[in-house]
N, C-alpha and C positions, 0 to 999 in steps of 0.2 A: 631192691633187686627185683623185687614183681614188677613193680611199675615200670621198669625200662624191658623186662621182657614183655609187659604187658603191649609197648610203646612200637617195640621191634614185629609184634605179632602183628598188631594193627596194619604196621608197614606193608610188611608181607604178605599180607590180605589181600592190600589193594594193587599188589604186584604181583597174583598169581601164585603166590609162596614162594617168591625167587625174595631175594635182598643180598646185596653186597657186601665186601668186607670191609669197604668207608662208612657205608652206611651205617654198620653193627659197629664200627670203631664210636661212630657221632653218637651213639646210644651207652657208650658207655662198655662195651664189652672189646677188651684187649685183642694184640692179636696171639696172646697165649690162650685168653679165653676164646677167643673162636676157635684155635686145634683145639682148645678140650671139649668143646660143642662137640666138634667136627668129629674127632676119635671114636665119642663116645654114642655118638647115633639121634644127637638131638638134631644135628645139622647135619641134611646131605651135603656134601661139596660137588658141584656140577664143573667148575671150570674154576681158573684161575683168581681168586679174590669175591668167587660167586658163590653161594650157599642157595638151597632151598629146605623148606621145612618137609623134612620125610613122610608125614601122616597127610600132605595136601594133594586132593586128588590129579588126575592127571585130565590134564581140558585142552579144548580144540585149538588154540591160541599159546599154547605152551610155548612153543621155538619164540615167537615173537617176543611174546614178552621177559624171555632167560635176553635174549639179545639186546633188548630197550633198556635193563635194568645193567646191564655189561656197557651198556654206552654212558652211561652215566647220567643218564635222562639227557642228554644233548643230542641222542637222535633222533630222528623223526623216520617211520615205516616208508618206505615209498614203495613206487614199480609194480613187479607181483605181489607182496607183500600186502600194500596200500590197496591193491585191485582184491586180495583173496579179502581183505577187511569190511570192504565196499560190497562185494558178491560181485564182481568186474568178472569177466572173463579174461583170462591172461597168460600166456605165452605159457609152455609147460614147463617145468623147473623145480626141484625143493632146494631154492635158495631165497634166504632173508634179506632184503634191501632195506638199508640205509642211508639216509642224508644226514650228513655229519657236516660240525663246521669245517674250516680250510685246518685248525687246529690241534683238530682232535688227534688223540695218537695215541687210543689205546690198542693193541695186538691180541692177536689169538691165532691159531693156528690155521682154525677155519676161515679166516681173512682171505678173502680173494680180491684181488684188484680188479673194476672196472675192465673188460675187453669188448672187442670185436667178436662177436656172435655167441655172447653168452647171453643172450633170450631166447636160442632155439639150443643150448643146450639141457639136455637131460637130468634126469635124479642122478644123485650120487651110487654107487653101485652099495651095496648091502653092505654093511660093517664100517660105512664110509664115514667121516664126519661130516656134520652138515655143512653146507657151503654161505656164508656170507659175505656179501657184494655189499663194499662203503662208496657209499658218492660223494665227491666235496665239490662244492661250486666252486665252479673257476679251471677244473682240470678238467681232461676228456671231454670232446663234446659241448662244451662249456653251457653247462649245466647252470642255468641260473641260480640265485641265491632266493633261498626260502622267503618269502615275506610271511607275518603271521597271519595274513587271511589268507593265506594257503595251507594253516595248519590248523586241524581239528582233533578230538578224542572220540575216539570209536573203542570198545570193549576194554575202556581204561584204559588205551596206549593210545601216544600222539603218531598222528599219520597224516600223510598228504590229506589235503580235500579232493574228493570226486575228481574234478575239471584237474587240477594238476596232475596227479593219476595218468588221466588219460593224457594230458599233455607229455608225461616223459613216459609213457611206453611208447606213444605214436614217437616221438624223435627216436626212442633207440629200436624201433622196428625201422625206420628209416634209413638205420644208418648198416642195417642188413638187406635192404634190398641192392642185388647186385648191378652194377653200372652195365647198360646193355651193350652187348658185344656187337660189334660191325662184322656184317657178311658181305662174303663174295660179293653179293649183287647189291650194298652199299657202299662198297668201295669208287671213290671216285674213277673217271676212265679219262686218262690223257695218251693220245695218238694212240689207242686202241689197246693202250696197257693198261693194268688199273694200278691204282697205285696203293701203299697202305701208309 
């Protein structure tokens, strides 16, 4: 019974004291014994099937890594996210980006789908949840697929590299710049009318 708590603490170390409820399942601990964790104050519950350890302090990289650890280690950080990990400068936002396979499919509420002109939106308003943006190659934008020398660890989470980073803000900063509008005086002129 030590040794698999001892096995589970380890985990949660190198996760920031977040760990899952598969993961406490793979170690041996039920999921009756995770509510009795949970009830009893050994485990915080932060979200759905997620736990962290209550005495673990609270650090710069927190969001990121409850999210990494909810994706099931199948994500990789990208966008703002990959740029705040790098010290990038980056569109203003508190939202966590994701690349996930075509397959992934786990949910949360804070799930927000890919759109058009969410890198120049704002923080969430106070009391808000935080917002989480999943990419999957192949949809919107068509977003290429990860290779692995696109993917590094920076402060224990896996994240774009550098160059890929700046590769997918520059396309979806792109894909917000507006198509310029024609004026009066670009308007073509046939027999002294102009035409649109």
């Amino acid at each position: 019974m030590r040794a698999r708590r001892h096995r589970l603490l380890q985990l949660a170390a190198a996760q920031a004291g977040f760990f899952s409820s598969a993961q406490a399942l793979a170690f041996g601990y039920s999921h009756q014994g995770q509510k009795y964790h949970a009830d009893r104050g050994n485990w915080r519950r932060v979200g759905r099937g997620l736990f962290r350890l209550p005495e673990w302090p609270v650090g710069e990289h927190d969001d990121l890594h409850r999210w990494s650890v909810w994706s099931r280690g199948q994500g990789v950080l990208s966008h703002r996210s990959a740029a705040r990990l790098h010290g990038l400068p980056a569109p203003p936002g508190d939202v966590v980006e994701l690349i996930v396979p075509r397959s992934f499919r786990a949910v949360a509420p804070q799930v927000v789908a890919p759109q058009a002109g969410a890198l120049q939106a704002g923080a969430p308003q106070a009391g808000a949840l935080q917002r989480v943006r999943l990419h999957r190659p192949g949809a919107r934008g068509g977003l290429v697929e990860l290779s692995d020398d696109e993917i590094e660890v920076v402060a224990g989470l896996r994240v774009t590299t550098r160059a890929r980073t700046l590769r997918d803000l520059a396309a979806e900063l792109a894909d917000e710049v507006p198509e310029p509008r024609r004026t009066e005086l670009e308007a073509p002129e046939t027999d002294g009318w102009r035409q649109w």
